[in-house]
N, C-alpha and C positions, 0 to 999 in steps of 0.2 A: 504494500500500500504506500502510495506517494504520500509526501510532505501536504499537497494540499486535501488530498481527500481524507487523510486523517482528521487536520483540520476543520474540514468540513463536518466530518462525524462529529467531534467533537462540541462544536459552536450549535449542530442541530440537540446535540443532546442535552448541553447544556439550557436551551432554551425549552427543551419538552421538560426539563427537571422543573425550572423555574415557573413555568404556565403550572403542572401539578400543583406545585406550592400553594401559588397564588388561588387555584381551585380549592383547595383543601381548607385556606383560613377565609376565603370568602361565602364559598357553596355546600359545600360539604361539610365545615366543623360549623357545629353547631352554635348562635348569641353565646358571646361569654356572658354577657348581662342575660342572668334570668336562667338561662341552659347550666351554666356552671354553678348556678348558687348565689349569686348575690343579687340584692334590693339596692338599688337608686333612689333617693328621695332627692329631687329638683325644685326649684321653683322658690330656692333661699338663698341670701347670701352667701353660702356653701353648700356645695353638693355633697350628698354620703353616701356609700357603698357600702353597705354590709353584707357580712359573706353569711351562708347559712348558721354556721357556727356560735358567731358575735349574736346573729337572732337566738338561737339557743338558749344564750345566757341572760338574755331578759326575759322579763316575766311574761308566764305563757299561759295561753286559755287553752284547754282539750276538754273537748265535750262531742257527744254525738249531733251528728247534724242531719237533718232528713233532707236531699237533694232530691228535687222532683224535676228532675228531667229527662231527657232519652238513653238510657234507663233513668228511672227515680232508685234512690238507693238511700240507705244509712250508712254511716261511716264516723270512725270516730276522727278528727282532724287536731291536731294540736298547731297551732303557732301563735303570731303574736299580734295581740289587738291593732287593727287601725288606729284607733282613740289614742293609744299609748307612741306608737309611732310620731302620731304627728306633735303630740301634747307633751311629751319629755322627748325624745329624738328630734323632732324639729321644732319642738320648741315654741309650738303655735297654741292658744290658746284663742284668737279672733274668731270670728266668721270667714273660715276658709272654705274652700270647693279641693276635691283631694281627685285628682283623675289617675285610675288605676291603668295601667300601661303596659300590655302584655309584650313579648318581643316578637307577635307574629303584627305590632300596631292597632288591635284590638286595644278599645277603650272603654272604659264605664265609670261614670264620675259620680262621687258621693257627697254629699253637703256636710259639712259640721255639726248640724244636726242629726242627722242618720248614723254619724258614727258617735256621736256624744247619747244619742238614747241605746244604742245598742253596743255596748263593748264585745260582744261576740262577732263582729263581723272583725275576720283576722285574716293574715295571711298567713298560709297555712306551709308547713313544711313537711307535716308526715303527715300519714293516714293510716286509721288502721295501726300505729308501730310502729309503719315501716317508712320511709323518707320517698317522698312524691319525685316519680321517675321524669327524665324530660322528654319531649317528644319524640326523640330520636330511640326511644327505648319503649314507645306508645303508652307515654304517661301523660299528665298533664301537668307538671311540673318543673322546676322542681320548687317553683314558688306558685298559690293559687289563692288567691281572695274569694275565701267562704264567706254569704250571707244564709244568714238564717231564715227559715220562711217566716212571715211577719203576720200571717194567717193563713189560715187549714186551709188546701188545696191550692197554693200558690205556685207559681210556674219558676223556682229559682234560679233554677239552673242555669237560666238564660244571663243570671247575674253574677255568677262563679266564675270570673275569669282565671282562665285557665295559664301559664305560663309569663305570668307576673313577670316582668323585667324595673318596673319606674311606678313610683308613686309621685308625681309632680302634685306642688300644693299653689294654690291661686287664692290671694287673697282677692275678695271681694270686690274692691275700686279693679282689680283688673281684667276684672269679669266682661 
């Protein structure tokens, strides 16, 4: 093999390596935010990233939740209040709007209200015991905002987002 056609292998191969890559951290591997485990809270002076773990170690709600969607199912869910998140974590006690921000850009926004009467509505990391799979493993996690149903025969499920990445908080004037 000649001087240039080595080179030639070379320079092609080198560029099918480097297209892989570039597949791999944009198509293929899965949101670090959300897929790997950490919470984004936005819409503050500083942003914060907590890894599952750091959620862990605050205080957590587990309780059985009745999801009634396609399937309806019970399930025990442990994680950690919304109310608590925004109220000691960011630090907001106003009249915020909290929009929950999955990493597929699915969105569902909550009032200050709805989280301040209901401290069960959490994000959830385990279920069952066992820590919420992410999609890539056909879970819906590995972070997921449970509400509770608010009355007999409500549709919740539709409100459970699934695959949590960003809790952005909006104060009120920015509404």
């Amino acid at each position: 093999m000649n001087k240039k056609t080595l080179a030639l292998v070379i320079g092609i191969n080198v560029i099918l390596v480097g297209a892989i890559i570039t597949l791999y951290f944009t198509v293929w591997q899965p949101s670090r935010q959300g897929a790997e485990g950490y919470l984004t809270i936005t819409g503050l002076s500083e942003n914060y990233n907590i890894t599952i773990s750091e959620l862990e170690s605050l205080p957590f709600v587990s309780q059985e939740y009745y999801i009634n969607g396609n399937p309806a199912f019970y399930a025990t869910y442990i994680g950690v209040s919304v109310y608590y998140l925004v109220t000691e974590i960011a630090n907001r006690t106003d009249e915020v709007d909290v929009k929950v921000i999955a990493s597929d850009n699915y969105v569902y926004t909550l009032s200050f209200d709805e989280i301040n009467q209901s401290r069960d509505i959490i994000i959830a990391y385990k279920k069952d015991g066992e820590y919420l799979k992410d999609g890539s493993q056909d879970g819906n996690g590995p972070l997921r905002l449970i509400i509770p149903q608010r009355f007999p025969g409500e549709f919740n499920g539709q409100y459970c987002v699934k695959y949590v990445a960003t809790l952005r908080i909006i104060a009120d004037e920015t509404i």
